[in-house]
Backbone as JSON, one array per atom type, in Angstrom:
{
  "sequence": "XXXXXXXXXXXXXXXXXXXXXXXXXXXXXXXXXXXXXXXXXXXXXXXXXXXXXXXXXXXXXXXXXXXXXXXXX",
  "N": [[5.52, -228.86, -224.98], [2.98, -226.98, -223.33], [1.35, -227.92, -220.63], [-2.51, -227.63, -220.66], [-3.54, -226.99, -218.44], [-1.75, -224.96, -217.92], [-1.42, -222.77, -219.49], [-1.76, -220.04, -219.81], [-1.24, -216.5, -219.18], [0.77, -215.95, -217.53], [2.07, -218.22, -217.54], [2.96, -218.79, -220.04], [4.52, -216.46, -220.56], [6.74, -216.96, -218.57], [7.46, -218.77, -220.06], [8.6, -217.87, -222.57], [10.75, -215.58, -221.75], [12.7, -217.4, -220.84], [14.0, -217.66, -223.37], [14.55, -215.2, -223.86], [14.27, -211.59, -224.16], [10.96, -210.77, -224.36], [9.02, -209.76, -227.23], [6.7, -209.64, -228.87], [3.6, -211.42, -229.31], [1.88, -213.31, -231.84], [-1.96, -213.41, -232.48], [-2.86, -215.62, -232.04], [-1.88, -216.89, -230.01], [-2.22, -214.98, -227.54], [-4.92, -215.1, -228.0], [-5.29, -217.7, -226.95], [-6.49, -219.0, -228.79], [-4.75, -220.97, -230.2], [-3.69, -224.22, -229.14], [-1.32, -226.2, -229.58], [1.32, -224.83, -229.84], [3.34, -221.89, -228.76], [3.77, -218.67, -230.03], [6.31, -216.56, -230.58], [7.69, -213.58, -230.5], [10.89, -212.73, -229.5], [13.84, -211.23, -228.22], [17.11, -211.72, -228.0], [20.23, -212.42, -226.2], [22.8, -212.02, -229.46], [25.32, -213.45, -228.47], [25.3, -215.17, -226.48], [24.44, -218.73, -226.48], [22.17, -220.18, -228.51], [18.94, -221.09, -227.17], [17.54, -224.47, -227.28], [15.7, -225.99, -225.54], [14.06, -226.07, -222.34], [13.44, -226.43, -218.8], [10.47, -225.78, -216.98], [9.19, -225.31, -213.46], [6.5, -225.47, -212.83], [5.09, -226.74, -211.78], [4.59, -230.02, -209.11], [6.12, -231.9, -211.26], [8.7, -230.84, -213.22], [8.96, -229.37, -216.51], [9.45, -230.24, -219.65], [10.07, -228.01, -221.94], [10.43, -227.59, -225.88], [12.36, -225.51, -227.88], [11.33, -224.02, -230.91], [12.95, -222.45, -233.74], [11.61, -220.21, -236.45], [13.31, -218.95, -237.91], [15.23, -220.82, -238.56], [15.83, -223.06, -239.85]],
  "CA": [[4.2, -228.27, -224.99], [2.74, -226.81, -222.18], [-0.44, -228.94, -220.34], [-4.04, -226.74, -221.22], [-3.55, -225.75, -217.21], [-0.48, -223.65, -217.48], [-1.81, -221.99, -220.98], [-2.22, -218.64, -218.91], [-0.3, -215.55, -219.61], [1.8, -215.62, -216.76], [2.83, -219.11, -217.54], [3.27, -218.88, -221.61], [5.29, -215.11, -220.3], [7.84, -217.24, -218.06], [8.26, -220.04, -220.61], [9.31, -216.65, -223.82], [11.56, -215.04, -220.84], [14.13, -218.28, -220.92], [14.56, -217.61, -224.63], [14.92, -214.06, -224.61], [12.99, -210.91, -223.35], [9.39, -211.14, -225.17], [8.24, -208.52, -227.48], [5.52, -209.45, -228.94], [3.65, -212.53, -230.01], [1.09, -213.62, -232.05], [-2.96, -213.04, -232.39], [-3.56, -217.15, -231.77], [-0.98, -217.2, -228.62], [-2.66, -214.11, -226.81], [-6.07, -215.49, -227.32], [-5.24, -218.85, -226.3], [-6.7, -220.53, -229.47], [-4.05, -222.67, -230.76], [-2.94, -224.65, -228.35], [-0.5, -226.35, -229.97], [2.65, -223.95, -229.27], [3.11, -220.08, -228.52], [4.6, -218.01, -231.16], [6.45, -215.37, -229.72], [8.93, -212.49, -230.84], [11.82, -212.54, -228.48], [15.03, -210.25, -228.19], [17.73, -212.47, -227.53], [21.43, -211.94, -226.73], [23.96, -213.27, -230.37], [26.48, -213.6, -228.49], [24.9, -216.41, -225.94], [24.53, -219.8, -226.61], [20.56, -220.16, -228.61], [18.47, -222.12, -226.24], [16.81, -224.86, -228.05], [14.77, -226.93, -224.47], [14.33, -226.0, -220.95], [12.68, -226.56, -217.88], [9.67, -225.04, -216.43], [9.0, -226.01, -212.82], [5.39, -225.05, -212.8], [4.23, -228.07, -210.58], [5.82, -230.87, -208.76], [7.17, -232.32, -211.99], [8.87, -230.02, -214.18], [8.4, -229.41, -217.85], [10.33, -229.65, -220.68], [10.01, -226.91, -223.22], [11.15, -227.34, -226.62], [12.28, -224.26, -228.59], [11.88, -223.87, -232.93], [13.04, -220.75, -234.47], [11.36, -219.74, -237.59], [14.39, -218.78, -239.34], [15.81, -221.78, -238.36], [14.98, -224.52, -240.13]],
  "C": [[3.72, -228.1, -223.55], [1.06, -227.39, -221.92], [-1.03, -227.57, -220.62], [-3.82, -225.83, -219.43], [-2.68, -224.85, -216.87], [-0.88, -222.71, -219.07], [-2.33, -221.03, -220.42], [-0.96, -217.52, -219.68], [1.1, -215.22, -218.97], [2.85, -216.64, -216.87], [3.56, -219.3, -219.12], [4.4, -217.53, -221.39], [6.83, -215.68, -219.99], [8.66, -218.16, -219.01], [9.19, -218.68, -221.96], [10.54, -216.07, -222.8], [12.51, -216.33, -220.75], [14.25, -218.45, -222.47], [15.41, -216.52, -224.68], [14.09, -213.01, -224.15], [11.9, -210.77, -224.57], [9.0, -209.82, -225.91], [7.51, -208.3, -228.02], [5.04, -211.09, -228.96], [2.09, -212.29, -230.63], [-0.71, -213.6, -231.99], [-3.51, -214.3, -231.08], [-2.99, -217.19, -230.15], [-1.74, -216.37, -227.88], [-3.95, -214.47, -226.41], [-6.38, -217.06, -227.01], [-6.08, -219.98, -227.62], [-6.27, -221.11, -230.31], [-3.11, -223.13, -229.76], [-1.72, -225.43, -228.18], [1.03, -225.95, -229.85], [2.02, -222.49, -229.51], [4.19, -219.71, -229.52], [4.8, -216.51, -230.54], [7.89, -214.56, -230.54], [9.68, -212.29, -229.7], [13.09, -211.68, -228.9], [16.1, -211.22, -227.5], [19.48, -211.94, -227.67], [22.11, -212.93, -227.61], [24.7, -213.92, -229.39], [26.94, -214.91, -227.37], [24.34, -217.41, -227.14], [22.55, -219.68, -226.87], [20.43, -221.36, -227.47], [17.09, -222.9, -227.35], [15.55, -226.06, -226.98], [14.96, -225.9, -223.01], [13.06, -226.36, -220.23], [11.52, -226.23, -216.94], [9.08, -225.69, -215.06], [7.81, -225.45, -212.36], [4.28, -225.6, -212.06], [4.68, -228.72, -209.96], [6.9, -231.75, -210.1], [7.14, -231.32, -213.29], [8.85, -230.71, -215.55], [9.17, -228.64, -218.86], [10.03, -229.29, -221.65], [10.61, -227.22, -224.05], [10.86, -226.05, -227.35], [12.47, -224.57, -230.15], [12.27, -222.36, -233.01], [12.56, -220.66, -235.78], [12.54, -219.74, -238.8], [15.48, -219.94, -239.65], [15.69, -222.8, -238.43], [15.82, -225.87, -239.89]]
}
């Protein structure tokens, strides 16, 4: 989960861009009120390896992202 001070567009943009390129998301994600996680439509390549965590170094201590997939329970 990302802290309340990176809940910006540029920073919720970079964390969808290490899934996959972004193509849409969500009403709640855009207007920032559920803060909880971002729900995002990504374009991802099959044929890589899904990414289910990563790193966001958005401050001095980076921040680990976890990823769900919907269809992927």
């Amino acid at each position: 989960m990302l802290p309340f001070s990176f809940w910006n567009e540029m920073s919720i943009g970079m964390a969808a861009t290490m899934v996959g390129r972004p193509l849409a998301c969500d009403e709640q994600t855009f207007n920032g009120t559920r803060l909880g996680y971002a729900y995002f439509c990504v374009k991802s390549d099959a044929s890589l390896p899904m990414v289910h965590s990563f790193q966001l170094k958005l401050s001095l201590d980076p921040i680990i992202v976890m990823v769900k997939y919907k269809w992927k329970s």
